[in-house]
C-alpha positions in Angstrom: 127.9 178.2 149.0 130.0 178.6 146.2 127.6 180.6 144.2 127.2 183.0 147.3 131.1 184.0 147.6 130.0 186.3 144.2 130.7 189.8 145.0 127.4 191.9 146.8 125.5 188.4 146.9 124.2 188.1 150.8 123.5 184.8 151.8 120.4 186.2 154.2 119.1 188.2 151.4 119.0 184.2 149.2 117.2 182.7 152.1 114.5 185.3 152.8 114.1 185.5 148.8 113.8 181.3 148.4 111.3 181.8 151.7 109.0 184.1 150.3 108.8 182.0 147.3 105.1 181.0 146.9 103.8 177.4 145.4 102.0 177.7 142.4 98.9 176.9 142.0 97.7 173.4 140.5 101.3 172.4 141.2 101.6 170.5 144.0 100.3 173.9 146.4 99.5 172.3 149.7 97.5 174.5 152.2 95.4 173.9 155.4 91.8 175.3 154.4 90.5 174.6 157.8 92.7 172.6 160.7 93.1 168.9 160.6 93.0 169.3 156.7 95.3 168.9 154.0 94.6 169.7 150.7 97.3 168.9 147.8 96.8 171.1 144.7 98.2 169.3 142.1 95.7 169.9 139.3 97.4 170.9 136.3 98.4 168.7 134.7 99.4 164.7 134.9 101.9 162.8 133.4 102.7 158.9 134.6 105.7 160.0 136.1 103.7 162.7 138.0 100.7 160.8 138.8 103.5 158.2 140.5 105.1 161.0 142.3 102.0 162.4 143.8 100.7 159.0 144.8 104.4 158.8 146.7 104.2 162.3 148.0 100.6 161.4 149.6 101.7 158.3 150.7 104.3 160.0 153.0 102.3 162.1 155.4 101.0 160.0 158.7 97.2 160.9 158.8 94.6 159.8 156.2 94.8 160.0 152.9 92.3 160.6 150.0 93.6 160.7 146.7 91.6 162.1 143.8 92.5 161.5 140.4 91.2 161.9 136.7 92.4 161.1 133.3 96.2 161.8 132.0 95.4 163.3 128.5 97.4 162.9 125.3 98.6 159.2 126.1 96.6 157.9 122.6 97.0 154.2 122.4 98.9 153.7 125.5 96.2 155.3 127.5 95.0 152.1 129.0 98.4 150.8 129.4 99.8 154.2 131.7 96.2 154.6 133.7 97.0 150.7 134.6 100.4 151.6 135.6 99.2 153.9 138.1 96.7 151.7 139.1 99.7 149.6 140.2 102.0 151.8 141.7 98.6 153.4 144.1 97.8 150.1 145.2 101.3 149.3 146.8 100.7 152.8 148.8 99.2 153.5 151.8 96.5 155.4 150.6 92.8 154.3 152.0 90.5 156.0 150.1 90.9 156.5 146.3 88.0 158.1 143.9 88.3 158.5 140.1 87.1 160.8 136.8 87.0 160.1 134.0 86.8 157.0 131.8 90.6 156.1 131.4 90.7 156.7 135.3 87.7 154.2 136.2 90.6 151.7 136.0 92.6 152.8 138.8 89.7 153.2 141.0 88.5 149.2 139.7 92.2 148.0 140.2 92.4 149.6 143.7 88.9 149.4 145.4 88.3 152.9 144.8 85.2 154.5 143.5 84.7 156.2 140.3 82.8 158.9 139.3 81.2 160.1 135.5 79.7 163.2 136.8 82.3 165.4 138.5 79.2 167.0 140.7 78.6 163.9 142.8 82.6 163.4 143.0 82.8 166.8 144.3 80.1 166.2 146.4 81.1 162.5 147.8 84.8 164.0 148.5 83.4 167.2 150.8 81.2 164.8 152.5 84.1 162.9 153.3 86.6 165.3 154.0 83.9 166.8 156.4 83.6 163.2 157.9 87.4 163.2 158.7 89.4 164.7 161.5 92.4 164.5 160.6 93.0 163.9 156.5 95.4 164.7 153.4 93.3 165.3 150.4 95.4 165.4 147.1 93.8 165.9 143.5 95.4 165.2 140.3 94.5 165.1 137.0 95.1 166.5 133.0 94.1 170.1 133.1 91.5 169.7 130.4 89.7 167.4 133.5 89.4 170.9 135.2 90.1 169.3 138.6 90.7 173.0 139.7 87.1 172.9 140.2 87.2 169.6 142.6 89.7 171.9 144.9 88.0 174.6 144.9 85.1 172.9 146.2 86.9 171.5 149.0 88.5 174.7 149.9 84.8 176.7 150.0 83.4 173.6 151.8 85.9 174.0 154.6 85.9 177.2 155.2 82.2 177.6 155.2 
C-alpha cells in the first residue's frame, strides 16, 4: 500500500488493471473448454523445478486429475537423472492418471503406472477419449516446447467444444 500513497496513483485503477490481466498462453493458462473441465496450459516450456510445480499445482484441485507430460529438453547427461526426479515427486501426488511423450518421459510414466506414448496422435487421441469419459476432471499438459504440446491442448480444447 506503500507504493499506492505515490501522487495520482488510485488504488481502484491497480486492481481493475491487475484484473484485466490475461494468462499467457502455454504458461500455466487454465480455462474451462466445456463444464466439468479443466484444462492447464502449461506447454511451453519445462524445467525440473517447473515440472514439480505443476505436478503440485494439479495435485491441489479436488476433482480428477490427468497429468500429461513430455520431455524437458536441454538437460544433456543428466536427462535421465531429472525425468527420474519427477517421476518421484508425481508419484507422492494425488494424481490418478498420468500419460507420457517422449523417450526421456517414458520413465515417469514406468516409475508411476502411467502410460506412455511415441506417437503423439494416439496420445492426443487416448487423452480426448478420456477427458470425454470424465465428468468432472483437471487436465494439465507440460512439456519442452520443442515437444509441441500446444498441439495436445488444442486438441482437447476443439474436442470439447465440438
Amino acid at each position: 500500500m506503500a507504493a499506492l500513497n505515490v501522487e495520482g496513483i488510485i488504488p481502484e485503477d491497480v486492481v481493475a488493471g491487475l484484473a484485466a490481466v490475461a494468462p499467457v498462453k502455454g504458461r500455466g493458462a487454465i480455462s474451462f473448454p466445456r463444464p466439468g473441465l479443466r484444462l492447464i496450459d502449461d506447454s511451453y516450456n519445462a524445467s525440473l523445478a517447473a515440472m514439480k510445480a505443476a505436478v503440485d499445482l494439479l495435485d491441489g484441485f479436488d476433482n480428477e486429475k490427468i497429468i500429461i507430460l513430455a520431455d524437458m529438453a536441454e538437460m544433456g547427461e543428466h536427462s535421465a537423472a531429472v525425468h527420474q526426479e519427477v517421476a518421484e515427486h508425481l508419484a507422492k501426488a494425488s494424481i490418478q492418471t498420468v500419460l507420457t511423450f517422449g523417450p526421456a518421459s517414458e520413465a515417469i510414466s514406468a516409475h508411476c503406472g502411467g502410460q506412455h506414448f511415441d506417437n503423439k496422435d494416439a496420445l492426443i487421441a487416448h487423452a480426448v477419449e478420456l477427458m470425454n469419459t470424465k465428468p468432472d476432471v483437471s487436465v494439465l499438459v507440460k512439456g519442452a516446447n520443442g515437444m509441441r504440446m500446444f498441439e495436445v491442448v488444442a486438441a482437447i480444447e476443439e474436442a470439447a467444444t465440438c
